[in-house]
Residue frames relative to the residue before (quaternion, step in Angstrom):
aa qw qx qy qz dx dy dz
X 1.0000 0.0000 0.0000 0.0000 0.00 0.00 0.00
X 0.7204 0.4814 -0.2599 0.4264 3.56 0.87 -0.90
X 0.7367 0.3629 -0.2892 0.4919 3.41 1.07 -0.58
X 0.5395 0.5499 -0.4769 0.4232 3.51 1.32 -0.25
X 0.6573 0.4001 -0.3293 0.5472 4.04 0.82 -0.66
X 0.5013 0.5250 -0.4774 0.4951 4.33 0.56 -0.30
X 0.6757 0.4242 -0.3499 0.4910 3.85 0.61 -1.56
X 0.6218 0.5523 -0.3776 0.4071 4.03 0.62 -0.88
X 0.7538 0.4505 -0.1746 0.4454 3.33 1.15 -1.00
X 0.6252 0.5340 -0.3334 0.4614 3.44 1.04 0.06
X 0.6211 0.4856 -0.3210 0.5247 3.09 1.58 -1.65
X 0.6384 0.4136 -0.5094 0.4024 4.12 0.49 -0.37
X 0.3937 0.7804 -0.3289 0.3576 3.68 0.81 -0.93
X 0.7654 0.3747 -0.1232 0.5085 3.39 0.53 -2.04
X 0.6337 0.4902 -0.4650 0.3767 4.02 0.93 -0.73
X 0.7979 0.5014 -0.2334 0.2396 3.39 0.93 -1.35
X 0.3561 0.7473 -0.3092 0.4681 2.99 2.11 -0.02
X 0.7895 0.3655 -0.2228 0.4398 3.20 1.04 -1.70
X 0.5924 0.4508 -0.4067 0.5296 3.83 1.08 -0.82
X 0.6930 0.3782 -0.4497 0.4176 3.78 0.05 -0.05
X 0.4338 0.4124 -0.4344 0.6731 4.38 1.23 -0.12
X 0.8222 0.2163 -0.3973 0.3455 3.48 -0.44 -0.21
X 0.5867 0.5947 -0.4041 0.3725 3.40 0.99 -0.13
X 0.6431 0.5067 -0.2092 0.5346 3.48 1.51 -0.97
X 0.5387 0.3779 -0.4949 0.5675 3.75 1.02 -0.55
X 0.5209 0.6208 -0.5421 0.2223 4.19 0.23 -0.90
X 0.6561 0.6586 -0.1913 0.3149 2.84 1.01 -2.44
X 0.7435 0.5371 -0.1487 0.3695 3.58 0.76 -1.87
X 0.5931 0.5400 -0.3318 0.4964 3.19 1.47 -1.19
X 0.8000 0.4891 -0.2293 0.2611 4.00 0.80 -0.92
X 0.5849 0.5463 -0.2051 0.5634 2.62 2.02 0.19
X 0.6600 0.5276 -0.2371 0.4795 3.28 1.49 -0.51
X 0.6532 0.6182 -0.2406 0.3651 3.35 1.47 -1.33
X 0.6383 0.3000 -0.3470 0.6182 3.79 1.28 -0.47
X 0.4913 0.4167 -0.6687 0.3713 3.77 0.21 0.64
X 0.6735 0.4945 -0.3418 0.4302 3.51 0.51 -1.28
X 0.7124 0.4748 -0.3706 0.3602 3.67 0.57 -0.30
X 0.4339 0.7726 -0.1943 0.4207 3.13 1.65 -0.58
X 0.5544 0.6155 -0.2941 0.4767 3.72 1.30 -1.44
């Protein structure tokens, strides 16, 4: 029981990892995209 809810808790762990990397690549990309447009 404990390790079946720990594995749940990692496996959520690992999404919010990824939606928060993609939120920061988002962030970088709106800040980068009007330099590049800028050229």
């Amino acid at each position: 029981m404990h390790s079946k809810n720990y594995l749940l808790l990692k496996e959520r762990q690992k999404k919010l990892t990824k939606s928060s990397w993609i939120a920061v690549c988002r962030r970088k990309a709106k800040i980068a995209l009007p330099a590049i447009l800028q050229y």
